[in-house]
C-alpha positions, 0 to 999 in steps of 0.5 A, spaced: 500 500 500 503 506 498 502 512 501 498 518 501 504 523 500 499 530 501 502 537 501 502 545 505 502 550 503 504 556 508 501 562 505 504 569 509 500 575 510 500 581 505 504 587 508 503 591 515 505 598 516 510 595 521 512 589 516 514 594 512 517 598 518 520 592 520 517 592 527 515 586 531 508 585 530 506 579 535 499 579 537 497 587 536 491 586 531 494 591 524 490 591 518 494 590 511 496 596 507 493 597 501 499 594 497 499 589 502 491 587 499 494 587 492 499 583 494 493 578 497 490 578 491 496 575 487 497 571 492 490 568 490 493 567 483 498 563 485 493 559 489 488 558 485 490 552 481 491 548 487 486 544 491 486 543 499 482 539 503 483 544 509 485 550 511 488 554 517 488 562 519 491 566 524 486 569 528 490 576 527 487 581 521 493 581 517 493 573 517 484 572 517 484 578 510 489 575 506 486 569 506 479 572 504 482 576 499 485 570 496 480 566 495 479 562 501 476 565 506 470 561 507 474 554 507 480 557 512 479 555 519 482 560 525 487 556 529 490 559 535 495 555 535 498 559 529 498 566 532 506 569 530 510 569 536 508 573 542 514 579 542 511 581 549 515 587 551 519 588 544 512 587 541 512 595 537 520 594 536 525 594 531 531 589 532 536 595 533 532 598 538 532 592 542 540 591 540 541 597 542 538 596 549 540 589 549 546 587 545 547 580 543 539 579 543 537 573 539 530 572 538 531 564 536 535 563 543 532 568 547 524 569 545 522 575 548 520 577 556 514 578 558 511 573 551 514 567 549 520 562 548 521 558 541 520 552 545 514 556 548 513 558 541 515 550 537 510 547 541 504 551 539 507 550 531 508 542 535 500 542 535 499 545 528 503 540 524 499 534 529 492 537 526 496 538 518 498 531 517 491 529 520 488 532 514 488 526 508 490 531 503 493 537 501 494 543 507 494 551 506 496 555 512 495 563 512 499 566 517 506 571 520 514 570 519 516 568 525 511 562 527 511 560 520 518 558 521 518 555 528 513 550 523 517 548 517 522 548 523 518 543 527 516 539 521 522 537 518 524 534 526 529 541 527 529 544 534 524 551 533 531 555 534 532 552 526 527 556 524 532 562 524 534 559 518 528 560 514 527 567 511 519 569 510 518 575 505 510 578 506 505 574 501 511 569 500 509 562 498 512 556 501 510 548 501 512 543 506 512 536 504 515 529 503 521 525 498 520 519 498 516 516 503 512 519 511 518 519 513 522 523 510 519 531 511 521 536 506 521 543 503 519 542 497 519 550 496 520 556 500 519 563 500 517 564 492 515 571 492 511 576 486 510 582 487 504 584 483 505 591 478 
């Protein structure tokens, strides 16, 4: 009997004035900015071809309105369990500020006071990569950086901290998977972006 080897697709949310800004947006509730609804729209595009047995959404708005926007807000689920990291004190902060205080910080080893620790952070990604490999099908997710990484980290049996390793540009899309068999998790695509005119 051969196995069924399904796909997830991890869909990023359009642009934010802080992604833009390049300030840690955890668990503060921003809207996309235009750009980043003609970037949804695009990423709907990219989607529409595809076929999923189930989707997942942050709560967040960001997370919620692109997947709306690209097509797939009336089969997204929200999950809790995919909000972003929760930055707790440095939620509204650059990384240079926070350097700037706390030289040496690293958000991979250190997680944020006052919010959580990427084993804090892996655990929830944990939960979600349980309920995607549950699902006889393909997966799409909607949802911010930072745990986005922490989950393709978590699924391919690496400690969260890995997720350091993979960069996530806004509206990017990405496709986790297999190679040969069940056993052998894989990244079949990471970070593809199209930015629309």
């Amino acid at each position: 009997m051969s196995e069924t080897l399904s796909v997830v697709y991890l869909a990023r949310h359009g642009e934010t004035a802080w992604s833009l800004s390049g300030q840690h947006t955890g668990r503060t509730d921003l809207p996309l900015t235009e750009r980043g609804e003609h970037q949804a729209h695009a990423l709907g595009q990219r989607l529409r071809a595809a076929r999923f047995a189930k989707a997942f959404t942050s709560p967040s708005q960001r997370a919620r309105r692109t997947a709306e926007l690209a097509g797939f807000g009336s089969l997204a689920e929200t999950d809790p369990d995919l909000a972003e990291w929760d930055y707790g004190q440095y939620e509204g902060r650059r990384t240079a500020d926070i350097l700037a205080e706390r030289p040496g910080w690293f958000l991979f080893r250190d997680g944020c006071p006052g919010g959580e620790t990427p084993d804090q952070a892996g655990a929830r990604a944990d939960r979600a990569v349980q309920r995607v490999r549950a699902v006889q099908g393909n997966v799409l997710i909607f949802s911010s950086a930072h745990i986005l990484r922490v989950l393709a980290a978590r699924w391919l049996g690496l400690e969260a901290a890995a997720g350091r390793y993979l960069l996530l540009d806004t509206s990017s899309l990405s496709i986790l998977g297999y190679e040969h068999n069940l056993a052998e998790p894989a990244i079949r695509l990471w970070n593809e972006i199209h930015r629309p005119e």
